[in-house]
C-alpha positions as protocol buffer text, in pm:
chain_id: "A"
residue {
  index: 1
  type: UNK
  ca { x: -392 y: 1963 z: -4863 }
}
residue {
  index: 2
  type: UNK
  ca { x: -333 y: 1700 z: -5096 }
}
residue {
  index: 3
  type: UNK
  ca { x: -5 y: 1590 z: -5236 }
}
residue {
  index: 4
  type: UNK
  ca { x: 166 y: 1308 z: -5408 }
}
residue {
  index: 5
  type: UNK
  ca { x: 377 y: 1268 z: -5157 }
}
residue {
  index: 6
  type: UNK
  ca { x: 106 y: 1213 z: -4856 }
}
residue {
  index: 7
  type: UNK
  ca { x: 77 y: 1492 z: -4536 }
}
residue {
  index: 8
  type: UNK
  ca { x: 267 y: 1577 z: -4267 }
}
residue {
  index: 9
  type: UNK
  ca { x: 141 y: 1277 z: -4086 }
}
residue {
  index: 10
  type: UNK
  ca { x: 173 y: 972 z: -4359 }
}
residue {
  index: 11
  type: UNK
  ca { x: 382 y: 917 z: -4694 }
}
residue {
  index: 12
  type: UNK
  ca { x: 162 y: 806 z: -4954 }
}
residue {
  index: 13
  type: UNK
  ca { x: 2 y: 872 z: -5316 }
}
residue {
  index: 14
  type: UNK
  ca { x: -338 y: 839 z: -5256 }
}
residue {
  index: 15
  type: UNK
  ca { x: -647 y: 1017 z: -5083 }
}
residue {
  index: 16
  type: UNK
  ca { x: -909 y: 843 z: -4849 }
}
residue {
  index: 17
  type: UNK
  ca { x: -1314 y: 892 z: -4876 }
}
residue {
  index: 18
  type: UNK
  ca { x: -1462 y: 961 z: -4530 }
}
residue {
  index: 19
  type: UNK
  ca { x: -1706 y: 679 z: -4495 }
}
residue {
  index: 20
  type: UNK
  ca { x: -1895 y: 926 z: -4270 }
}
residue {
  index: 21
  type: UNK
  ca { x: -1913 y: 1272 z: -4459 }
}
residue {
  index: 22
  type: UNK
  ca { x: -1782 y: 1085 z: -4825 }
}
residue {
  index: 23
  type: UNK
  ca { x: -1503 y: 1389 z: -4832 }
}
residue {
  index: 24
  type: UNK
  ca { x: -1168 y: 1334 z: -4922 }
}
residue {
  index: 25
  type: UNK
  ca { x: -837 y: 1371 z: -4713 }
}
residue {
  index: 26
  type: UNK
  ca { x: -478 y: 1237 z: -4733 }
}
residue {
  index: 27
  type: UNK
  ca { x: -569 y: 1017 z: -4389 }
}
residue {
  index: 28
  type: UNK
  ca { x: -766 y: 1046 z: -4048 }
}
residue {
  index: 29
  type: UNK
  ca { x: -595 y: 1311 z: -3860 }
}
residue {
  index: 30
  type: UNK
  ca { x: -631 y: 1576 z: -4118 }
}
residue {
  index: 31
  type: UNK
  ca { x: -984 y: 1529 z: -4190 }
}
residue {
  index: 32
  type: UNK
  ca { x: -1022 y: 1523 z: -3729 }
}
residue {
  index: 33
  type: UNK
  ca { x: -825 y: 1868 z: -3767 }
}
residue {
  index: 34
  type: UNK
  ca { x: -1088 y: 1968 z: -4024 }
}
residue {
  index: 35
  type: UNK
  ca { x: -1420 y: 1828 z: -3971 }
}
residue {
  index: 36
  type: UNK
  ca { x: -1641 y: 1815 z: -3624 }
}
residue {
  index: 37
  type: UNK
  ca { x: -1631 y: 1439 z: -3630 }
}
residue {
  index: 38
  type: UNK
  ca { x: -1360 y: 1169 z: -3637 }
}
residue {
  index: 39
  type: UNK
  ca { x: -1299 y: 919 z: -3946 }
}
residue {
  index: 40
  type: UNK
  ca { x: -1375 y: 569 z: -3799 }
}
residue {
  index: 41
  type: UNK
  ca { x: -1036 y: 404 z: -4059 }
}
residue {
  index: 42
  type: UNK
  ca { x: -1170 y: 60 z: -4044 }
}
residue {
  index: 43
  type: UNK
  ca { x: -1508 y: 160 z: -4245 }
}
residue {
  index: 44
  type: UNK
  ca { x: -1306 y: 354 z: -4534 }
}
residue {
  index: 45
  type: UNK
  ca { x: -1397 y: 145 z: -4861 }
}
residue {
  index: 46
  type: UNK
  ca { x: -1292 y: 421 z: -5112 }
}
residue {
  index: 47
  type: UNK
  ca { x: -953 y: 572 z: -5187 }
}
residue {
  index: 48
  type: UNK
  ca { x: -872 y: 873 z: -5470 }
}
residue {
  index: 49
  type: UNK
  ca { x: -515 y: 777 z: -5663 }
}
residue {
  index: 50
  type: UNK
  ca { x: -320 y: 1087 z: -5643 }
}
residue {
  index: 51
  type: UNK
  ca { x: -193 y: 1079 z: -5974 }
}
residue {
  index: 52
  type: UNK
  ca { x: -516 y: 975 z: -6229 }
}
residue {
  index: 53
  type: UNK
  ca { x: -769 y: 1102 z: -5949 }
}
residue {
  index: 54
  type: UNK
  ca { x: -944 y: 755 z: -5992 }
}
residue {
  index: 55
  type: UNK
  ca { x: -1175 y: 664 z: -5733 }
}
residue {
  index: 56
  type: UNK
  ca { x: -1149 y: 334 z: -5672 }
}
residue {
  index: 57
  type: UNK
  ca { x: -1198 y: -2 z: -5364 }
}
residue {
  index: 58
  type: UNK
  ca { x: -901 y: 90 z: -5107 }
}
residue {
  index: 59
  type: UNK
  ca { x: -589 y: -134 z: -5222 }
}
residue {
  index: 60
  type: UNK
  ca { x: -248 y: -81 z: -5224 }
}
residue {
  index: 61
  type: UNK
  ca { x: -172 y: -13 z: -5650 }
}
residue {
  index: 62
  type: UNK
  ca { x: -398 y: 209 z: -5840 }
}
residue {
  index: 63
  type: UNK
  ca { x: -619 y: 2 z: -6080 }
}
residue {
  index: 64
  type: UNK
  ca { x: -580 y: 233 z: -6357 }
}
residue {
  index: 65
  type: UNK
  ca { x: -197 y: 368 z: -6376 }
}
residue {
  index: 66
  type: UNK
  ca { x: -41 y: 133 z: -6149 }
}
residue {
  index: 67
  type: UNK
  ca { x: 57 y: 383 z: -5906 }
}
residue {
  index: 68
  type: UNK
  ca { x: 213 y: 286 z: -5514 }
}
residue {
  index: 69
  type: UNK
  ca { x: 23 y: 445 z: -5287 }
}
residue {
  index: 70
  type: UNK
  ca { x: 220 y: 343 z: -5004 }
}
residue {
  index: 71
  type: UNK
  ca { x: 521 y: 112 z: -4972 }
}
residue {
  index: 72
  type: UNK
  ca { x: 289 y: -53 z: -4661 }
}
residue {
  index: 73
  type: UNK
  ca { x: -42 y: -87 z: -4676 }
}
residue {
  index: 74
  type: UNK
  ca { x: -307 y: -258 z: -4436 }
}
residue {
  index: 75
  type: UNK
  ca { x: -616 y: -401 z: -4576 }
}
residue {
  index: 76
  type: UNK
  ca { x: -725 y: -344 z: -4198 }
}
residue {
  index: 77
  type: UNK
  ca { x: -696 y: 1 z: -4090 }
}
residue {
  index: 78
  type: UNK
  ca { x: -661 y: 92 z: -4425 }
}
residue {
  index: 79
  type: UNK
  ca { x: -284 y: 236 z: -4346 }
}
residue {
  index: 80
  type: UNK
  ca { x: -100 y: 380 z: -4649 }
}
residue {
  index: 81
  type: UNK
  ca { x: 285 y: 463 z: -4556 }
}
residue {
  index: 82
  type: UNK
  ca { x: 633 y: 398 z: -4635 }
}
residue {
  index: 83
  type: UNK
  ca { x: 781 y: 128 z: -4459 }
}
residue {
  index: 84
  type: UNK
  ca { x: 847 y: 171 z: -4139 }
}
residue {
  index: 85
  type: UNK
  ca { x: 867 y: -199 z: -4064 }
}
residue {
  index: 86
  type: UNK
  ca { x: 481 y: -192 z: -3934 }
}
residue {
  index: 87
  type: UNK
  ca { x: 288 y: -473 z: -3837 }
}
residue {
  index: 88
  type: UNK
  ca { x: -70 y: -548 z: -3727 }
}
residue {
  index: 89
  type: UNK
  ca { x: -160 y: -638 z: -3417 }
}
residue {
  index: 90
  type: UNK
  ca { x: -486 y: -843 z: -3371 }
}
residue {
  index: 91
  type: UNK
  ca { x: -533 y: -810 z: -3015 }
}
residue {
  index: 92
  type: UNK
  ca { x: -432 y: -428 z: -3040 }
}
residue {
  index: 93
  type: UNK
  ca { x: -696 y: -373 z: -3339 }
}
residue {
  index: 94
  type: UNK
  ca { x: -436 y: -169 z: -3561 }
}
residue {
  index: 95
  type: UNK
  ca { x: -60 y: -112 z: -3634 }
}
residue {
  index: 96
  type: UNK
  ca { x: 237 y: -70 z: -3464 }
}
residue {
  index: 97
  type: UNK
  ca { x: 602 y: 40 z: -3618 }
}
residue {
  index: 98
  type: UNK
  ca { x: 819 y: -262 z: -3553 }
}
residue {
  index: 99
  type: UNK
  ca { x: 991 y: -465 z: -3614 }
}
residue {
  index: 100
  type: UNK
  ca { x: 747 y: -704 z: -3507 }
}
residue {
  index: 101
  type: UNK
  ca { x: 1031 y: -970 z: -3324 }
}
residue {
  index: 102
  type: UNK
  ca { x: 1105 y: -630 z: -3139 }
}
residue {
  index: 103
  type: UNK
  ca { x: 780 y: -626 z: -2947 }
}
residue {
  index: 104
  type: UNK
  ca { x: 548 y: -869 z: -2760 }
}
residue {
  index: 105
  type: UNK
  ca { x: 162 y: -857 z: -2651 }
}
residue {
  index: 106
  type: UNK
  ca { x: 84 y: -858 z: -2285 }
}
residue {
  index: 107
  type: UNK
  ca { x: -259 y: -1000 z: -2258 }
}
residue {
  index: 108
  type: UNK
  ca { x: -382 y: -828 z: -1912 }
}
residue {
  index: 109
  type: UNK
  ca { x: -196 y: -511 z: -2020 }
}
residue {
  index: 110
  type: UNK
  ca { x: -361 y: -560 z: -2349 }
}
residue {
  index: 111
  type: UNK
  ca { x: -53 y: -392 z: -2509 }
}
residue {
  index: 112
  type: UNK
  ca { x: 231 y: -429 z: -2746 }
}
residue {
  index: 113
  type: UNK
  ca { x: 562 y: -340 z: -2552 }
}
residue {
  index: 114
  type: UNK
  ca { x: 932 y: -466 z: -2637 }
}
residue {
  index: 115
  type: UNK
  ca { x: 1100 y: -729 z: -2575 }
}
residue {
  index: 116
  type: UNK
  ca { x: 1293 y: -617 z: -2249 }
}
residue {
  index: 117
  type: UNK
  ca { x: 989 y: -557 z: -2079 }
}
residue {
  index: 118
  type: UNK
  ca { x: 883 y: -948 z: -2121 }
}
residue {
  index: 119
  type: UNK
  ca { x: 853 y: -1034 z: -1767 }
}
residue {
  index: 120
  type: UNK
  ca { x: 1025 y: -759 z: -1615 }
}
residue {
  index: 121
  type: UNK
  ca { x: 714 y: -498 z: -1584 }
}
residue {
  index: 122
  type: UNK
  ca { x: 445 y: -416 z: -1381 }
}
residue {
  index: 123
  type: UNK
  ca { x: 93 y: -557 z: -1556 }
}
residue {
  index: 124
  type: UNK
  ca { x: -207 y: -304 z: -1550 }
}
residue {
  index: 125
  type: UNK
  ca { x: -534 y: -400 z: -1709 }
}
residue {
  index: 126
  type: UNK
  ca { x: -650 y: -279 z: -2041 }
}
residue {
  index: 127
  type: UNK
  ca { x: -356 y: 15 z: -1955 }
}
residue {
  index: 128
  type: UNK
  ca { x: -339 y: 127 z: -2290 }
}
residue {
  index: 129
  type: UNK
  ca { x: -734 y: 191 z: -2301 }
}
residue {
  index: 130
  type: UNK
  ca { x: -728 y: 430 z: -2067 }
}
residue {
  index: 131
  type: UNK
  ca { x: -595 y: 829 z: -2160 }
}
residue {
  index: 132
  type: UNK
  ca { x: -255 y: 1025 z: -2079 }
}
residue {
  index: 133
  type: UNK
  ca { x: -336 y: 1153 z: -1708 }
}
residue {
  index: 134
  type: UNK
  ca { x: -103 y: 1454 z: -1821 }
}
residue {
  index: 135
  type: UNK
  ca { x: -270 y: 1568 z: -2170 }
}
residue {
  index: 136
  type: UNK
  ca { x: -557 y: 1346 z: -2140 }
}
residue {
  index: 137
  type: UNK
  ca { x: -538 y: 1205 z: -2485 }
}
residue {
  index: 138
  type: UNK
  ca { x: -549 y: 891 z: -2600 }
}
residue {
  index: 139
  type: UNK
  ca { x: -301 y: 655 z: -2590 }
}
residue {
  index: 140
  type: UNK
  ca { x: -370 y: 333 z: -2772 }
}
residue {
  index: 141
  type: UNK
  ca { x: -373 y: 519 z: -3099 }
}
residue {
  index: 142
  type: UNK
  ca { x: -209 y: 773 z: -3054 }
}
residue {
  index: 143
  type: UNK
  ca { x: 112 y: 842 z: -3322 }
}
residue {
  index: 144
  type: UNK
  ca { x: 282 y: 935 z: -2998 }
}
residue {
  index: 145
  type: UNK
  ca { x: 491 y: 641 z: -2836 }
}
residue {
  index: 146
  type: UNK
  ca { x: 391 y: 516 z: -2486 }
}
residue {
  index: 147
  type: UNK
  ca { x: 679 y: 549 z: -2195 }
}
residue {
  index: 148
  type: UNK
  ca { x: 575 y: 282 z: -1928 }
}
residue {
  index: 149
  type: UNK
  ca { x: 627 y: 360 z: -1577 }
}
residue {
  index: 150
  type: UNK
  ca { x: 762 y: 147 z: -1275 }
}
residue {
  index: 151
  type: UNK
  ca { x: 395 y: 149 z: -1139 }
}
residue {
  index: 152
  type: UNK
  ca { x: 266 y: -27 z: -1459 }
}
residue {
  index: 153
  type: UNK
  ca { x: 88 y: 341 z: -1588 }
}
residue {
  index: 154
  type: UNK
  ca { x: 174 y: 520 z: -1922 }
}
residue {
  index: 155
  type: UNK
  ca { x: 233 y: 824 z: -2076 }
}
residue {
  index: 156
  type: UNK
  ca { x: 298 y: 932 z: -2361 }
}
residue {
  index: 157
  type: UNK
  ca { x: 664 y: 972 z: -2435 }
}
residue {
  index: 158
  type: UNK
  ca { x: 648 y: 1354 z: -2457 }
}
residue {
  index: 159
  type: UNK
  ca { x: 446 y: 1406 z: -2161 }
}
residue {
  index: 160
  type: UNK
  ca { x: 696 y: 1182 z: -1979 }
}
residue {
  index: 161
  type: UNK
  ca { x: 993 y: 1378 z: -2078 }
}
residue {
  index: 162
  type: UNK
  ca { x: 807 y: 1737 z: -2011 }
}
residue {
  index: 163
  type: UNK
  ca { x: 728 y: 1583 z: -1660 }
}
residue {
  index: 164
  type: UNK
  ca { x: 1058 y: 1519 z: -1615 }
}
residue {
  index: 165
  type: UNK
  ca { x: 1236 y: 1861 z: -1693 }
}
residue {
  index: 166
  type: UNK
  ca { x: 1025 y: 2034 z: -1496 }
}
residue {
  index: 167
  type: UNK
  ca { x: 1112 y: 1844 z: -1167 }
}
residue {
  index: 168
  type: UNK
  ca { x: 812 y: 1632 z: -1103 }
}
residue {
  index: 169
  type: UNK
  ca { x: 898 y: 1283 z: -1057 }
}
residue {
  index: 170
  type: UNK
  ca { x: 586 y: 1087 z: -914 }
}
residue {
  index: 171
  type: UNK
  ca { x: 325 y: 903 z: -1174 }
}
residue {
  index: 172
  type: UNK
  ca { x: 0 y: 1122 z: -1164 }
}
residue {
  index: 173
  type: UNK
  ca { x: -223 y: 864 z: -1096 }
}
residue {
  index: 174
  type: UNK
  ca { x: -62 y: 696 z: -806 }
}
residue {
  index: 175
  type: UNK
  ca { x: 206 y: 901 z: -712 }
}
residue {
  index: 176
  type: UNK
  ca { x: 442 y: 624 z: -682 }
}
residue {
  index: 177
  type: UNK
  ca { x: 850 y: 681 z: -834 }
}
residue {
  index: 178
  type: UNK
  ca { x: 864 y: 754 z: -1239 }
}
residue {
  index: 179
  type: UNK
  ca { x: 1213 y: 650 z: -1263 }
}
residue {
  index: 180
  type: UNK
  ca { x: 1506 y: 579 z: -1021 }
}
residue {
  index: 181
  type: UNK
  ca { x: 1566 y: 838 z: -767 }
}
residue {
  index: 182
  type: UNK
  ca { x: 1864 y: 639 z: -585 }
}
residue {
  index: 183
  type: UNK
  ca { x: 2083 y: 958 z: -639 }
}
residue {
  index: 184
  type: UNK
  ca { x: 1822 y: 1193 z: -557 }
}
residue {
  index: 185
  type: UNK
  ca { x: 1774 y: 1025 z: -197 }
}
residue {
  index: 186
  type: UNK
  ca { x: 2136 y: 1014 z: -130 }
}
residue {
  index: 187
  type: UNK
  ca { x: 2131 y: 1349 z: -168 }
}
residue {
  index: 188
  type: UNK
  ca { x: 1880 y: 1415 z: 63 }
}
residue {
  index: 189
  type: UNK
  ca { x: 2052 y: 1209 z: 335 }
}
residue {
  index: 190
  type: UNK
  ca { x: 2331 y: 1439 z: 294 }
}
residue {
  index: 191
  type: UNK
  ca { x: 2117 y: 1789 z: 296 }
}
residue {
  index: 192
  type: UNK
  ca { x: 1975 y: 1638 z: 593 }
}
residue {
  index: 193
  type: UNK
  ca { x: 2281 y: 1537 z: 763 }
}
residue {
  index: 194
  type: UNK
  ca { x: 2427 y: 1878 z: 750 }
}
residue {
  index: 195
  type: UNK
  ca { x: 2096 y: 2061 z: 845 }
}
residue {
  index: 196
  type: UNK
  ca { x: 1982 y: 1998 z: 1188 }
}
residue {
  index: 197
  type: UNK
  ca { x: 1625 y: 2082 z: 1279 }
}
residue {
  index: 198
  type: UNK
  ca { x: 1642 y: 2337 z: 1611 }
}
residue {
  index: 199
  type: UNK
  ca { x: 1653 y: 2249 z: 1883 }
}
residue {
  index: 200
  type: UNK
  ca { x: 1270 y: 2268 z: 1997 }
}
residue {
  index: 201
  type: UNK
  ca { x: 1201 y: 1970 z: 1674 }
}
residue {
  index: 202
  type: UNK
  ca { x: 1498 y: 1761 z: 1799 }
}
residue {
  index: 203
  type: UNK
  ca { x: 1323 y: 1435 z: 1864 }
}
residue {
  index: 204
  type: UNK
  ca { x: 972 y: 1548 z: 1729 }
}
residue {
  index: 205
  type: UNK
  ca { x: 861 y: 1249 z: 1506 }
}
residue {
  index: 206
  type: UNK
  ca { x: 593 y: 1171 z: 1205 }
}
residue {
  index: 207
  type: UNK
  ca { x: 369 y: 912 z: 1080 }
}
residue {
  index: 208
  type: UNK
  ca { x: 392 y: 883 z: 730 }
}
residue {
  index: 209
  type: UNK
  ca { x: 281 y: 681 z: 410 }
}
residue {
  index: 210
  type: UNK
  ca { x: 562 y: 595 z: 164 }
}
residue {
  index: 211
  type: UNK
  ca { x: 402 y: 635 z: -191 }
}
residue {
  index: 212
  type: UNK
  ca { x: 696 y: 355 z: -349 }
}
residue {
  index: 213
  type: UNK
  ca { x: 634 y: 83 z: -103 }
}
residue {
  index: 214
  type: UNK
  ca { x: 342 y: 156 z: 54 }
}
residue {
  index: 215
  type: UNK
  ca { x: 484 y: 88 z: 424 }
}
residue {
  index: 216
  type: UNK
  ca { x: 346 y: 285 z: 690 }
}
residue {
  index: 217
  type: UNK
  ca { x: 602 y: 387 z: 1009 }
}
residue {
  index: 218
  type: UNK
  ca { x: 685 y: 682 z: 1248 }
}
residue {
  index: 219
  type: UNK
  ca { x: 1002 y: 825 z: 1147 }
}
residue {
  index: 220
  type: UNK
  ca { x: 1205 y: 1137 z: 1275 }
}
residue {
  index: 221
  type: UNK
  ca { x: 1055 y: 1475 z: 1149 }
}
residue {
  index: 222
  type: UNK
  ca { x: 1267 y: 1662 z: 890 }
}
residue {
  index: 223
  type: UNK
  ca { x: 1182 y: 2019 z: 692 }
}
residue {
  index: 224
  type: UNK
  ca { x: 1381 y: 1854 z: 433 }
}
residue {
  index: 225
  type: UNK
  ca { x: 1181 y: 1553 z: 379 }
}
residue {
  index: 226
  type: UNK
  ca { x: 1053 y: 1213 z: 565 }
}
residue {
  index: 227
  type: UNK
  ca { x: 1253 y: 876 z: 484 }
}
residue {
  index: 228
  type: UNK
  ca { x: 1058 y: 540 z: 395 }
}
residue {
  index: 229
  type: UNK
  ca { x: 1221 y: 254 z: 666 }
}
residue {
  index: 230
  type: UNK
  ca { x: 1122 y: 34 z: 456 }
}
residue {
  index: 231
  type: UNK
  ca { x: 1254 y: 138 z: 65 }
}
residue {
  index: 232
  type: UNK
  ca { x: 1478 y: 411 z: 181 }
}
residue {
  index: 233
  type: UNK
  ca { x: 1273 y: 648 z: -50 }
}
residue {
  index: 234
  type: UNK
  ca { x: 1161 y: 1008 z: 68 }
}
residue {
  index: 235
  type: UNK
  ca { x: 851 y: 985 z: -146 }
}
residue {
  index: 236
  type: UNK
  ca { x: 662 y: 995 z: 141 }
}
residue {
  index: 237
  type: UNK
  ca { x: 296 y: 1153 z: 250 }
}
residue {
  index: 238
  type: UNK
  ca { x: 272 y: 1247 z: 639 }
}
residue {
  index: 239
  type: UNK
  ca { x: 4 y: 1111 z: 778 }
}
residue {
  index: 240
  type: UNK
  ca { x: -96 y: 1369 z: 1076 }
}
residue {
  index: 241
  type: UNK
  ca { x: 52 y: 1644 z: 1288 }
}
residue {
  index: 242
  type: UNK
  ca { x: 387 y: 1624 z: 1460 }
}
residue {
  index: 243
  type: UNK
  ca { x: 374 y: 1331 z: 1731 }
}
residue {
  index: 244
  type: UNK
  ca { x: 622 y: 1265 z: 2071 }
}
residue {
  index: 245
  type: UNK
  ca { x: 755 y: 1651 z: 2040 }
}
residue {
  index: 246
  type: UNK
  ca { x: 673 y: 1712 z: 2394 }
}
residue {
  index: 247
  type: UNK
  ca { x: 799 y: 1386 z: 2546 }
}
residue {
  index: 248
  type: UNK
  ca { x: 1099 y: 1426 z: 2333 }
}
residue {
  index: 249
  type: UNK
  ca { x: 1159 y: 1759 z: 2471 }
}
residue {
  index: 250
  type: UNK
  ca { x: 1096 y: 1629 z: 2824 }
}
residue {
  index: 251
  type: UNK
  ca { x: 1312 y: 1288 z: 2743 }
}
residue {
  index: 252
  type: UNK
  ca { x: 1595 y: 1474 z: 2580 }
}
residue {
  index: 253
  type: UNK
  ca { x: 1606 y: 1750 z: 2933 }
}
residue {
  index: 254
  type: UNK
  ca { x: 1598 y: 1475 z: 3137 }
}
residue {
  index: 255
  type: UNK
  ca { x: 1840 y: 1314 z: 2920 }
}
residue {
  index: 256
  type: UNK
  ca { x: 2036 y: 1638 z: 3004 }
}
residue {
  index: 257
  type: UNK
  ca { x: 1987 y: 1595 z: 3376 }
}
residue {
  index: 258
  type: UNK
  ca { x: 2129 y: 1265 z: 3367 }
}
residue {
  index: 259
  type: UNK
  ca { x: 2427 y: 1307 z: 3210 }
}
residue {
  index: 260
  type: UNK
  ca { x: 2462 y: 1636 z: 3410 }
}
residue {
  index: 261
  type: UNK
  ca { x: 2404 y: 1394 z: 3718 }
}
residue {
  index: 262
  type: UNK
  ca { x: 2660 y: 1136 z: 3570 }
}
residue {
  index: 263
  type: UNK
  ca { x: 2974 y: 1394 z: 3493 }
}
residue {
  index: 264
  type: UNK
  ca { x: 2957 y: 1543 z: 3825 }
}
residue {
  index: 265
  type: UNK
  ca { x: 2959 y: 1189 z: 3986 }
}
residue {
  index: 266
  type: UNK
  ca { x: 3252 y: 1119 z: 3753 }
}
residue {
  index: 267
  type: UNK
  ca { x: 3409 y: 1434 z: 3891 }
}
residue {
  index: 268
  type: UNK
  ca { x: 3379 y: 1356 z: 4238 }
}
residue {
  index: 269
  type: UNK
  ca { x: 3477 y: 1012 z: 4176 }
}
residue {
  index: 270
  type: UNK
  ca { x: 3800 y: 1176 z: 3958 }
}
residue {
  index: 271
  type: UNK
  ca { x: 3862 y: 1406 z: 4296 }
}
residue {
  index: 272
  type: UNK
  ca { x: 3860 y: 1108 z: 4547 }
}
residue {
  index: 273
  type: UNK
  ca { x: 4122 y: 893 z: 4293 }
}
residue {
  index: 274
  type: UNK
  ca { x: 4353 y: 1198 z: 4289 }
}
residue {
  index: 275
  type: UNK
  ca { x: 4301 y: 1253 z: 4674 }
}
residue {
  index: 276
  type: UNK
  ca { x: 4383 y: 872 z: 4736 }
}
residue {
  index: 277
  type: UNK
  ca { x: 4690 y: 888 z: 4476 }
}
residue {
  index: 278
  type: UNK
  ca { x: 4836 y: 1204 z: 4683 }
}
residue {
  index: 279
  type: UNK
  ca { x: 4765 y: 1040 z: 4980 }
}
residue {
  index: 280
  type: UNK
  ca { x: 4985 y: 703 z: 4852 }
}
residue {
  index: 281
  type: UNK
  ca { x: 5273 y: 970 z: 4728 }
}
residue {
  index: 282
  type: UNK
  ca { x: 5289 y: 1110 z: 5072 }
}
residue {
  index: 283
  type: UNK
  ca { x: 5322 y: 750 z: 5226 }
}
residue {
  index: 284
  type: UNK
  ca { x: 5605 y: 623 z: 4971 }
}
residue {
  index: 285
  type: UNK
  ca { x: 5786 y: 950 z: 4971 }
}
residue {
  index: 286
  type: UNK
  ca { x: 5790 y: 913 z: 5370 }
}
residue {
  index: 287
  type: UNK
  ca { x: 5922 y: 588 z: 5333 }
}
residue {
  index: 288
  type: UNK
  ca { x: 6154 y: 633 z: 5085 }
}
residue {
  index: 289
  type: UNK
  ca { x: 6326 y: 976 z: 5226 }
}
residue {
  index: 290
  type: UNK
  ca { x: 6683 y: 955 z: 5275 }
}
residue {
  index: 291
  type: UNK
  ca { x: 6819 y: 953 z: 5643 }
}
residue {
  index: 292
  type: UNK
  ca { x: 6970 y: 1345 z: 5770 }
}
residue {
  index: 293
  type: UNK
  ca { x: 7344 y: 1357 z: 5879 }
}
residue {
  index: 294
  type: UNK
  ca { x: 7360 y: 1425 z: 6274 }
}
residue {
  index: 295
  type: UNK
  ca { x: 7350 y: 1786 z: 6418 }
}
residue {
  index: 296
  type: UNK
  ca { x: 7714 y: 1876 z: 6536 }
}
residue {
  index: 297
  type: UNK
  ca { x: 7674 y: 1970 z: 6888 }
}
């Protein structure tokens, strides 16, 4: 419904003419929510003032009672807001809410992100082009803001966040680390410390991919989870059955053996040091005894 005051999705005083079904809406996403086909922005040539109901070439001021219709207005998309500090980006193809020193293009990403992620993020081509691989809406449009991932994938910020609280923690597409999980592994290492597999798993061990670094290796098997010798992460994929259980069961009795084998010859060789040291007693104390006094006759 039209208002003075815009829709739910925009602030501003005027009405646009569908170029494809010549209807009228306050912008885009209402007529979408309405119609069976999507507004294409860049062809609207018409706009409706709010106030005189003029028809009239899209521009920012009402040719006939001077009216605002939107304290920023693109002659591009044809974007009628208040001012949110927007700017257009040519490489994007539309706006973005800046401040425009805030944010940078990345050419290969093909994507305006701030300034703090200049150099210091993972580059994905034409990332933005592709859809949220947890809604599976669009991204590069979308009103939603983007949350960029360690692995160079996005989502949109609300996806991220309902990701998040419901304890998933990997990016959908390639299952590597969302955000840190430093604290999360330490406290593996200490659930794992203070739960021992039984005694038949003692020494079984696993071949496994780590999904952060990508480093293959055989580490020991654990209900609890597999640790990455190379990151230190337990985002890890096992890569086949249980491996060495048998020879560790056979290593760790013969293990057993041996060390039975080696505290009895420590006994024995305990036994023959006391014997000797008795034996040495006997021979000082025989030297050393004090001479008896004569028997009276």
């Amino acid at each position: 419904m039209a208002s003075p005051v815009g829709c739910e999705h925009y602030v501003r005083s005027c009405l646009l003419k569908a170029p494809c079904c010549g209807k009228l809406y306050v912008c885009r996403l209402c007529h979408d929510a309405e119609e069976n086909h999507e507004m294409d922005r860049f062809k609207v040539r018409e706009v409706q003032c709010s106030e005189c109901q003029t028809v009239q070439e899209a521009q920012q001021t009402c040719q006939q009672c001077d009216l605002n219709f939107g304290e920023y207005y693109c002659d591009i998309c044809h974007l009628f807001d208040k001012n949110k500090k927007q700017y257009h980006c040519q490489p994007c193809g539309i706006c973005r809410i800046g401040p425009r020193e805030k944010y940078f293009h990345c050419e290969k990403c093909n994507l305006c992100l701030a300034q703090d992620l200049r150099g210091n993020h993972k580059c994905v081509e034409n990332v933005s082009r592709q859809n949220c691989p947890v809604c599976m809406e669009d991204i590069h449009t979308s009103r939603i803001g983007a949350h960029v991932l360690p692995c160079g994938h996005l989502l949109h910020k609300t996806c991220f966040d309902d990701m998040v609280r419901t304890g998933a923690y990997r990016c959908p597409l390639c299952m590597h680390s969302a955000c840190s999980m430093e604290y999360h592994w330490k406290q593996i290492d200490k659930e794992i410390s203070l739960s021992p597999m039984p005694t038949e798993y003692q020494g079984a061990t696993v071949k496994i991919l780590c999904n952060d670094c990508q480093t293959h290796c055989t580490v020991p098997f654990h209900v609890l989870g597999m640790k990455c010798t190379g990151c230190g992460s337990y985002n890890t994929a096992q890569d086949g059955g249980l491996i060495q259980q048998q020879q560790g069961g056979e290593q760790q009795q013969q293990q057993g053996e041996e060390q039975e084998e080696e505290e009895q010859q420590q006994e024995e060789e305990e036994e023959e040091q006391q014997q000797e040291e008795e034996e040495e007693q006997e021979d000082i104390e025989t030297d050393t005894e004090p001479e008896q006094p004569p028997t009276p006759h």
